[in-house]
C-alpha positions as CSV (number, residue, x, y, z in Angstrom):
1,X,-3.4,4.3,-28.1
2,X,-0.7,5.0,-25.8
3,X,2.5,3.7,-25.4
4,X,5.1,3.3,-22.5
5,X,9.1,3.1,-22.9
6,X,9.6,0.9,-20.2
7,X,13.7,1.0,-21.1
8,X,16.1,2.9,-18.9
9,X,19.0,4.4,-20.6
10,X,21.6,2.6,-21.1
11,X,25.1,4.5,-20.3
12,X,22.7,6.0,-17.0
13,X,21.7,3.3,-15.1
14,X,23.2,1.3,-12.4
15,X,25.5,-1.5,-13.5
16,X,25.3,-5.1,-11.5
17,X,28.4,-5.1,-9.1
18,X,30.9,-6.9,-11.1
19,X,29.5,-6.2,-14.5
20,X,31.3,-3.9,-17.6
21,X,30.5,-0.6,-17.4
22,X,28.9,0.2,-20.4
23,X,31.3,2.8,-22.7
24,X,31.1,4.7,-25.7
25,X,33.9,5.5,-28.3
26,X,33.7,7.6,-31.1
27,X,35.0,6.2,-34.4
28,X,33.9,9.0,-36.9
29,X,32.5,12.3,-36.4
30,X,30.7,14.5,-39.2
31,X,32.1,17.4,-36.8
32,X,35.3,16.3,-37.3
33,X,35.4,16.2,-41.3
34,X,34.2,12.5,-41.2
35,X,31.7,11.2,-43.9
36,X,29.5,10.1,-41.2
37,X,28.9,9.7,-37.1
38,X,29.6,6.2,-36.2
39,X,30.4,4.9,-32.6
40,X,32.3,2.1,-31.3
41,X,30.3,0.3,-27.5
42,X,31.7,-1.7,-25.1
43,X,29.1,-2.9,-22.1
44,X,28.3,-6.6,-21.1
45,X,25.7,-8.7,-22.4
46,X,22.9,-7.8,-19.2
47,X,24.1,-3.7,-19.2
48,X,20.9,-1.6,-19.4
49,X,17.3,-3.0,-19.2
50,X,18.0,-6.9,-20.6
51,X,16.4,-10.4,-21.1
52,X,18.2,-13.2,-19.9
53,X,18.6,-16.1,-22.1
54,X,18.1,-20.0,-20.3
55,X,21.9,-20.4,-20.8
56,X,22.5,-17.3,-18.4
57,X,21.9,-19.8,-15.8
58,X,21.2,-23.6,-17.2
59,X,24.0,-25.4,-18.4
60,X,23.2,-26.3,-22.3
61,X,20.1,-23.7,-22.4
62,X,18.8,-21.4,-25.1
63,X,20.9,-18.8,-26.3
64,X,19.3,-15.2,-27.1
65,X,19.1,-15.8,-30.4
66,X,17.1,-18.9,-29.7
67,X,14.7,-17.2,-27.2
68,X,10.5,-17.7,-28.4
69,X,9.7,-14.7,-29.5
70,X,6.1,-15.5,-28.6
71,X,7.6,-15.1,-25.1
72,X,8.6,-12.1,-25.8
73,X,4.9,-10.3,-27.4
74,X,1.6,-10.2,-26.6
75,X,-0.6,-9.6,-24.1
76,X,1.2,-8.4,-20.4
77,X,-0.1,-7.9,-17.0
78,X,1.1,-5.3,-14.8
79,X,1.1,-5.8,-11.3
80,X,2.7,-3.7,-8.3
81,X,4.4,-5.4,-4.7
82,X,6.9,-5.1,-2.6
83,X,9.3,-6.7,-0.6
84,X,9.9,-10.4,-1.2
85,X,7.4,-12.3,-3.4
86,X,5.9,-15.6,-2.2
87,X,4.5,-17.8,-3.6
88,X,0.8,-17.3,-1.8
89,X,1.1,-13.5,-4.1
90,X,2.3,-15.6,-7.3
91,X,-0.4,-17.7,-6.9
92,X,-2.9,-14.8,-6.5
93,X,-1.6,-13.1,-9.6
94,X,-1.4,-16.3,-12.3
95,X,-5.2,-16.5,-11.4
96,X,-5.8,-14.1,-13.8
97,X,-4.5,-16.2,-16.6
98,X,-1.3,-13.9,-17.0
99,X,1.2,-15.3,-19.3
100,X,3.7,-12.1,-19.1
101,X,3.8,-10.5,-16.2
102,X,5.7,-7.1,-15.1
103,X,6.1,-6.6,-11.5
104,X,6.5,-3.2,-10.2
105,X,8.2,-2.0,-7.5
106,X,11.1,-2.9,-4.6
107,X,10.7,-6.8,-5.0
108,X,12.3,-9.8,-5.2
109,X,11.1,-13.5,-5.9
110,X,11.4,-16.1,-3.5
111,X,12.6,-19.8,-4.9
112,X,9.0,-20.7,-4.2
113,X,7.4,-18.1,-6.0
114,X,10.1,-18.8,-8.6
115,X,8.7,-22.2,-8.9
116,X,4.9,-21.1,-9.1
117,X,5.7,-18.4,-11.8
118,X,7.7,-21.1,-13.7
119,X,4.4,-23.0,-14.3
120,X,2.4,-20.8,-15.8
121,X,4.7,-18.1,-17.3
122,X,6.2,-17.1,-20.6
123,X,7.5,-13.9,-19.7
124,X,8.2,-12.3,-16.1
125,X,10.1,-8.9,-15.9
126,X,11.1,-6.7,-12.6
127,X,12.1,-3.3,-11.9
128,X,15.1,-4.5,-10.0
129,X,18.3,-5.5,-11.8
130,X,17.5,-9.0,-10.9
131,X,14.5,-11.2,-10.4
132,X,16.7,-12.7,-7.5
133,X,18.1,-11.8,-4.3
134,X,21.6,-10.1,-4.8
135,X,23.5,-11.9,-2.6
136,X,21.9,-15.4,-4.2
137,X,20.8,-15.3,-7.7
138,X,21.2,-19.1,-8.6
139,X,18.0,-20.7,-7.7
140,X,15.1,-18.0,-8.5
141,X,17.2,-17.8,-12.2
142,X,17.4,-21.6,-12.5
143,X,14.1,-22.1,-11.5
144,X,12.6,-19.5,-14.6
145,X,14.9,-20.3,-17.1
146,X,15.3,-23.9,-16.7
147,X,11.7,-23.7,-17.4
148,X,12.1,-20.9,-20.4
149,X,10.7,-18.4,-18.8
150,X,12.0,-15.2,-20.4
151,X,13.4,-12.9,-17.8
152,X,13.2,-9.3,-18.3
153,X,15.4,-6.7,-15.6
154,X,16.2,-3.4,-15.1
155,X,12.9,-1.9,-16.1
156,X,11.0,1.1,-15.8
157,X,7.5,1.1,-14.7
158,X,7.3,4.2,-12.7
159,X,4.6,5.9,-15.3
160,X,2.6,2.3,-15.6
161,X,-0.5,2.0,-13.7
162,X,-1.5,-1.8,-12.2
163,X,-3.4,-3.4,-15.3
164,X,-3.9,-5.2,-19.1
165,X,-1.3,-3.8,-21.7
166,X,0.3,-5.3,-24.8
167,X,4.1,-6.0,-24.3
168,X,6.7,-5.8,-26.9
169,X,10.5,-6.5,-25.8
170,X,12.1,-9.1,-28.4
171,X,16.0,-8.6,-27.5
172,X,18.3,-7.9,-29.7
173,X,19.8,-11.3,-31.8
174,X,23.5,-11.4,-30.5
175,X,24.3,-15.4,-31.7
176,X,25.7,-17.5,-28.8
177,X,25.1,-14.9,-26.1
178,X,23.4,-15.5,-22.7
179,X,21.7,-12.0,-22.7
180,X,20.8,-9.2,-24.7
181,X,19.3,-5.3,-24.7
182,X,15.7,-4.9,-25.3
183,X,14.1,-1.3,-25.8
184,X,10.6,-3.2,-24.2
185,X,7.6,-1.3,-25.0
186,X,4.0,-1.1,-23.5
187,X,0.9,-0.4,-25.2
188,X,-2.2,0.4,-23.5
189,X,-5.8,0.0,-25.3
């Protein structure tokens, strides 16, 4: 059994323009004659490789908390494009039967494809830092979460080859909050 760390690293990666940077502040140090190491974070709620909660987006939606974790585990496709995704590729890909699906590489959905994934999806998750256009990220959002579809950015799929795996990447339960971290894992059989 193998498994992939498909997380990037928090305090490394590239923050969303506009977004908290994410910080770190020690509180105690055992090199400092403290009983213990403990450190105090500051970042924002999509910092890091995150899922996006229905009320990211949707007025009265799901907060993390509230997010299926059925959504979240189980079975995962892997599949690779480029460019923007429309819904002629989305409709190739959900004839598989994929419930989650990863997509890697230098993408971005279109509203259509959006729409298509929306109908069959539990789970859709993109190497990008979001599923949308950056200049636009209303519609393709609305048209996945509106729908629960859970929304997984900012991963890393450079060592993951096209194909089956089993997907773990339950966020962290942050009450009230329209996003949260997830350290998602792959396992290949």
């Amino acid at each position: 059994m193998k498994i992939y760390d498909i997380s990037k690293e928090l305090f490394s990666t590239t923050v969303f323009p506009g977004d908290p940077v994410p910080a770190k502040h020690p509180v105690h140090q055992l090199e400092k004659g403290d009983h213990c190491n403990l450190t105090e974070l500051t970042l924002g709620s999509h910092s890091g490789t995150h899922f996006d909660a229905p009320c990211h987006f949707v007025l009265g939606g799901k907060t993390i908390d509230q997010v299926d974790l059925n959504r979240c585990v189980g079975p995962c496709q892997v599949a690779e494009t480029s460019g923007t995704v429309d819904q002629s590729w989305a409709k190739t890909v959900l004839e598989t039967g994929v419930q989650r699906l990863l997509i890697k590489g230098e993408m971005q959905l279109s509203v259509e494809a959006a729409q298509e994934l929306a109908k069959h999806l539990l789970l859709v998750g993109v190497e990008a830092m979001s599923v949308s256009p950056m200049g636009e990220p209303t519609p393709v959002h609305v048209a996945l979460l509106s729908q629960e579809v859970g929304v997984l950015e900012n991963l890393d799929l450079s060592a993951v080859a096209p194909g089956e795996y089993f997907l773990c990447a339950a966020p962290i339960k942050l009450g009230g909050l329209d996003g949260a971290q997830v350290r998602p894992v792959l396992v290949e059989n």
